[in-house]
C-alpha positions as CSV (number, residue, x, y, z in Angstrom):
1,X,0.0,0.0,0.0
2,X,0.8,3.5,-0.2
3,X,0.6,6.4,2.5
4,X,0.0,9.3,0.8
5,X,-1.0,8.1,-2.7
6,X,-3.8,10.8,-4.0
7,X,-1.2,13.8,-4.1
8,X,0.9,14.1,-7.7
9,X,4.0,12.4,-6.3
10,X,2.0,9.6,-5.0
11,X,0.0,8.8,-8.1
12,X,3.2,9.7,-9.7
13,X,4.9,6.9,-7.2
14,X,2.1,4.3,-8.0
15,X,2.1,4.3,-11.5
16,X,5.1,3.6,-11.5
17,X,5.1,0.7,-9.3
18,X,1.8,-0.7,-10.6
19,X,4.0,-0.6,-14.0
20,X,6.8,-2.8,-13.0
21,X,4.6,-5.4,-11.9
22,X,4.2,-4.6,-7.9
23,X,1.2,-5.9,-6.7
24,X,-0.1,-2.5,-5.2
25,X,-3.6,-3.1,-3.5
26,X,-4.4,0.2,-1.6
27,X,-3.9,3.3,-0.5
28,X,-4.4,6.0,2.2
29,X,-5.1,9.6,2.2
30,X,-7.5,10.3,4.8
31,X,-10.3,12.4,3.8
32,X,-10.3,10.3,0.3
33,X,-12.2,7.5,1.4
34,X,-13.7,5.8,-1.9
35,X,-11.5,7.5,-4.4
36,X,-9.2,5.6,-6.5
37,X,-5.6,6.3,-8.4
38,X,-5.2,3.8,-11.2
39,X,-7.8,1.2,-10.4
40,X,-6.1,1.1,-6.6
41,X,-9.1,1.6,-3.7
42,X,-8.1,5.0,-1.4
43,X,-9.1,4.8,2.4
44,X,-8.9,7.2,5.3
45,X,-6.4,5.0,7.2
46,X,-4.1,1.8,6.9
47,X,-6.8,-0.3,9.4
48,X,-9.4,0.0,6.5
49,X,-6.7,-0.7,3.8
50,X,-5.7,-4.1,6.3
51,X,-9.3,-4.9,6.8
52,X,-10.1,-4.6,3.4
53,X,-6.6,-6.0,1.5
54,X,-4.7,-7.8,4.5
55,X,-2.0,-9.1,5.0
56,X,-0.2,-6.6,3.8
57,X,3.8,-6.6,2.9
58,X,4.9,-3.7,2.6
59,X,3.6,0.1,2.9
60,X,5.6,3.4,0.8
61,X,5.0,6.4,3.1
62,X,5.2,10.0,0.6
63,X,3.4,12.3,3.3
64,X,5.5,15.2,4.3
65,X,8.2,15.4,6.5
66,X,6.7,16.3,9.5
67,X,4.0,13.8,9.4
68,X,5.4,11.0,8.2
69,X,6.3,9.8,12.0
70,X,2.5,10.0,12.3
71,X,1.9,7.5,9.1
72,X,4.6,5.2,9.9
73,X,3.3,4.8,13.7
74,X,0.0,4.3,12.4
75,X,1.4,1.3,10.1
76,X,3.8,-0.1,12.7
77,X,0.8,-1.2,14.5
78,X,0.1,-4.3,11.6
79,X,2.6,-7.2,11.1
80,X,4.2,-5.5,7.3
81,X,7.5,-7.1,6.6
82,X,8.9,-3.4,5.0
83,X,8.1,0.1,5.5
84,X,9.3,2.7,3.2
85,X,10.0,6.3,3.7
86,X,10.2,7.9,0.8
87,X,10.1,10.8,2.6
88,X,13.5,13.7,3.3
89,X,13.7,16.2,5.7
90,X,12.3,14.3,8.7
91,X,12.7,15.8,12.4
92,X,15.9,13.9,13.4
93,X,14.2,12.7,16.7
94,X,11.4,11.7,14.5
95,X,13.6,9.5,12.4
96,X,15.3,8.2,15.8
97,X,12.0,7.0,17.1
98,X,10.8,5.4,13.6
99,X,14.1,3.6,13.7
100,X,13.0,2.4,17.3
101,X,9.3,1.5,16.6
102,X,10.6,-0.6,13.5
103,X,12.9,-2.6,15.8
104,X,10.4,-3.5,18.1
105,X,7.7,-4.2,15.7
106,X,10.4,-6.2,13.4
107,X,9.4,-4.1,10.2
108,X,12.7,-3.5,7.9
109,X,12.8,0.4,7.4
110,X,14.1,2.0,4.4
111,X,14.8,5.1,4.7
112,X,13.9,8.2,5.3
113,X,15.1,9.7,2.7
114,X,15.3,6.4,0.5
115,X,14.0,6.7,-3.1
116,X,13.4,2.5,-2.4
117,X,13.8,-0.7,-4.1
118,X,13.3,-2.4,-7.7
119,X,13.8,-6.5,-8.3
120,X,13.5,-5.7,-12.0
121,X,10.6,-8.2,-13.7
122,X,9.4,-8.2,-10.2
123,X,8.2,-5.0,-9.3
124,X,9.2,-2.1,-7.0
125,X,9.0,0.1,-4.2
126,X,9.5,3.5,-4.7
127,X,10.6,5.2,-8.1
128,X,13.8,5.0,-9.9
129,X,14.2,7.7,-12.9
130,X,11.8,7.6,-15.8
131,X,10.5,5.0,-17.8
132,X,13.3,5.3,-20.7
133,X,16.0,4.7,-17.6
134,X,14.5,2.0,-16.5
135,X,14.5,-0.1,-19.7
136,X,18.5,0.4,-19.8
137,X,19.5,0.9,-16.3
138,X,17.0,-2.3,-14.5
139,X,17.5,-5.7,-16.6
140,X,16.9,-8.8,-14.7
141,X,20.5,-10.5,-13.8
142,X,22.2,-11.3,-11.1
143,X,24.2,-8.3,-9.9
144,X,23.0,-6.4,-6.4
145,X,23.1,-2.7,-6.3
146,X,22.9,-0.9,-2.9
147,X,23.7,2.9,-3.3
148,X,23.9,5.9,-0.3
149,X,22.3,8.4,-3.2
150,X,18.9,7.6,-5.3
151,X,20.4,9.0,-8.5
152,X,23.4,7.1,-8.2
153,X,21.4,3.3,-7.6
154,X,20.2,4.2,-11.3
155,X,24.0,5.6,-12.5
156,X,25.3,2.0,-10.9
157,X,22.4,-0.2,-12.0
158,X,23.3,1.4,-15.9
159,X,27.6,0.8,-15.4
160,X,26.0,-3.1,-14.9
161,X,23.8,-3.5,-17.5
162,X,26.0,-1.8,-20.2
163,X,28.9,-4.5,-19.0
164,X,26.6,-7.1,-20.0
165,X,24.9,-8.1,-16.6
166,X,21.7,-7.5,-15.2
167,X,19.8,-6.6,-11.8
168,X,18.5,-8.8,-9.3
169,X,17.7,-6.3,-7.1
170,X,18.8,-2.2,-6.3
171,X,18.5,-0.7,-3.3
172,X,18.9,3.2,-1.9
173,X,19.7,3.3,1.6
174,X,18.5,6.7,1.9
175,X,19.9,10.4,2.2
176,X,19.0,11.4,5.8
177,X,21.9,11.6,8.8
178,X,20.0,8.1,10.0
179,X,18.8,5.3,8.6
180,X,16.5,2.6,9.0
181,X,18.9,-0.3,7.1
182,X,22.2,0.2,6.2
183,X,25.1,-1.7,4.1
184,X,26.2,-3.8,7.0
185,X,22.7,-5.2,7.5
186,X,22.0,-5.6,3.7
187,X,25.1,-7.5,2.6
188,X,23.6,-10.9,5.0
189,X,20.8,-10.5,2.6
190,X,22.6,-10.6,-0.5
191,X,24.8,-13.9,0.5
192,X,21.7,-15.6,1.0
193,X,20.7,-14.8,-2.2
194,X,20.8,-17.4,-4.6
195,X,19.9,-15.1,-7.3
196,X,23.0,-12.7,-6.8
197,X,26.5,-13.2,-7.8
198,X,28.1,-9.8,-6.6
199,X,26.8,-6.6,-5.0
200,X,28.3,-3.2,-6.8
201,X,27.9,-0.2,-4.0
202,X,28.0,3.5,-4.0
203,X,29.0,5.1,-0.8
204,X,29.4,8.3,0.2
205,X,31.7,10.2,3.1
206,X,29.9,10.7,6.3
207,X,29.4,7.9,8.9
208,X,30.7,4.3,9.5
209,X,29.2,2.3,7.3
210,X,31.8,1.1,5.2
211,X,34.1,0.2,8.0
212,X,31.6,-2.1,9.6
213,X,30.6,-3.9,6.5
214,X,34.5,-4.2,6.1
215,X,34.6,-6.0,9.4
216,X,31.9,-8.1,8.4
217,X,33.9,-9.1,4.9
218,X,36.4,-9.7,7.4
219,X,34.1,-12.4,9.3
220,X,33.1,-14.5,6.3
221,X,29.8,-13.5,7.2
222,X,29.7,-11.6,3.5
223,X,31.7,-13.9,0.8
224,X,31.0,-12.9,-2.3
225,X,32.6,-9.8,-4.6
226,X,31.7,-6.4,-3.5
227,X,32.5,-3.3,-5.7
228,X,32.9,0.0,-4.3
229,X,32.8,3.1,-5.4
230,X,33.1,5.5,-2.9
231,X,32.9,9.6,-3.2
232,X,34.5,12.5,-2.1
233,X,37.9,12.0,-1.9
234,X,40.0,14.8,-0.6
235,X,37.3,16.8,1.4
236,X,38.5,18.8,4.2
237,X,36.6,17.9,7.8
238,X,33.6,19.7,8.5
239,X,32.9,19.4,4.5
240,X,29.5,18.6,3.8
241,X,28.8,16.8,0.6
242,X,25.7,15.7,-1.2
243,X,23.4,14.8,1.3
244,X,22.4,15.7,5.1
245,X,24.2,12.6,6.2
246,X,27.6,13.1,4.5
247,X,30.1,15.2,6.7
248,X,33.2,14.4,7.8
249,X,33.6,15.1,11.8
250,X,36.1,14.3,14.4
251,X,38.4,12.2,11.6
252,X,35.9,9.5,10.9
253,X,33.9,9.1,8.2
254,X,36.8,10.4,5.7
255,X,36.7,8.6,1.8
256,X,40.3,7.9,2.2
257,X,39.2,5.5,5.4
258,X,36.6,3.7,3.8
259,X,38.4,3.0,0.7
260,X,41.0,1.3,3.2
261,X,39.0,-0.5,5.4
262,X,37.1,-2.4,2.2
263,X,40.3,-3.2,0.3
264,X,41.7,-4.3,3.1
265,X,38.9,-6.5,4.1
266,X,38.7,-7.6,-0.3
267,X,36.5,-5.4,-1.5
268,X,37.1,-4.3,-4.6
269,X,36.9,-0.4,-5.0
270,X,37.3,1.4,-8.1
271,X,38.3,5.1,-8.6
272,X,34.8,6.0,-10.7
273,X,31.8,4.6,-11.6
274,X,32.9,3.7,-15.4
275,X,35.3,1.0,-13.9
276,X,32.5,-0.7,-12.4
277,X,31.1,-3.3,-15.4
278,X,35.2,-3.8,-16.4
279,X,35.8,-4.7,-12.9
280,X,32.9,-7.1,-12.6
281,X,33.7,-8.9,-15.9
282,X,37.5,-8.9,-14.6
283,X,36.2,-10.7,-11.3
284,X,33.1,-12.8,-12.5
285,X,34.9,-14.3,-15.9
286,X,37.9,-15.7,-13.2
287,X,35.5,-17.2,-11.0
């Protein structure tokens, strides 16, 4: 379902979805009670979408900011396996206590801030770029994609496909200083995917991320190659780049310390984006 879906993003959001297959069943806008967008029923809140549709996987919040704790409390309340905030510029403390609800409940956040998922020839969650982008960037295959930025999981997903390989499925952690699921947590998930091969992954500088999914390299507990691109090299501390969440503070979250804590777990990490698909072919066609 979606939270949010009668405004333009949201039909915006769902026609897009509804295109690559998802199986959207409702939505909620309250006040639009017996409307529909695309064929998909509208209620006034996520209990009448349940009672009407349930179970439910997976709800895509796209309400403001400011509300979108509301909507995400309000759907933390029924047994979804995913919530998705597509949603930037949430109160820190907000996001904080989203983060906690989720835990407790044992929902798998994206986000906020997270433009969302895509199994290509499976459907979606969220929206990556515009039709034309999709039909080069998100071929089925067997390559993973996780990606700090939302235009970058499309910029990756492309460097893969025009190498020769496909998508099994691309992820955007999200843009905001905290996240809901991060590259430590998702790397489990790809090993036990028999559907991927690799994992490709865009990271930004800002945070720890990178080190801790190096320590779990380190542990066997992620096997298989990872390719990393990471950016901003060479920015001063205190530097803030791209998104709310990327600043260097107190010498830690530095490019330069990232790059050396994945090649010195095995990563693989390339100096751009363009040496992602010759890098894959280098490491998949000596396996």
């Amino acid at each position: 379902m979606i939270q949010g879906i009668t405004g333009r993003f949201g039909q915006f959001i769902s026609r897009n979805m509804l295109d690559t297959g998802t199986n959207l069943v409702a939505g909620v806008t309250p006040g639009r009670r017996g409307s529909k967008v695309w064929d998909v029923p509208v209620y006034d809140t996520v209990s009448e979408a349940w009672k009407a549709h349930g179970p439910i996987d997976v709800s895509v919040i796209l309400v403001p900011g400011p509300e979108a704790k509301g909507a995400l409390v309000e759907a933390s309340k029924f047994k979804l396996d995913t919530i998705l905030m597509e949603v930037e510029r949430v109160p820190l403390q907000d996001a904080l206590e989203c983060i906690s609800i989720c835990k407790k409940a044992g929902i798998r956040l994206l986000g906020p801030g997270s433009a969302g998922m895509v199994s290509p020839g499976k459907g979606s969650m969220g929206l990556f770029g515009a039709e034309e982008m999709a039909k080069i960037a998100f071929r089925p295959g067997r390559i993973g994609v996780i990606s700090r930025s939302g235009g970058q999981t499309s910029t990756l997903s492309y460097n893969v496909c025009k190498a020769g390989y496909g998508i099994s499925s691309a992820i955007n952690l999200g843009s905001e200083p905290v996240l809901g699921t991060t590259l430590p947590e998702l790397l489990p998930l790809f090993e036990e995917d028999l559907e991927t091969d690799a994992v490709v992954y865009y990271g930004e500088i800002g945070g720890v991320m990178e080190e801790e999914a190096a320590e779990l390299i380190k542990e066997r507990r992620f096997t298989k190659p990872l390719i990393a691109y990471i950016a901003g090299r060479g920015l001063p501390s205190g530097i803030r780049f791209s998104h709310a969440s990327a600043i260097i503070e107190g010498g830690k979250g530095t490019a330069e310390g990232k790059v050396e804590a994945l090649r010195s777990a095995g990563a693989y990490v390339v100096d751009k984006p363009e040496d992602i698909g010759p890098t894959l072919k280098r490491i998949l066609n000596h396996k």
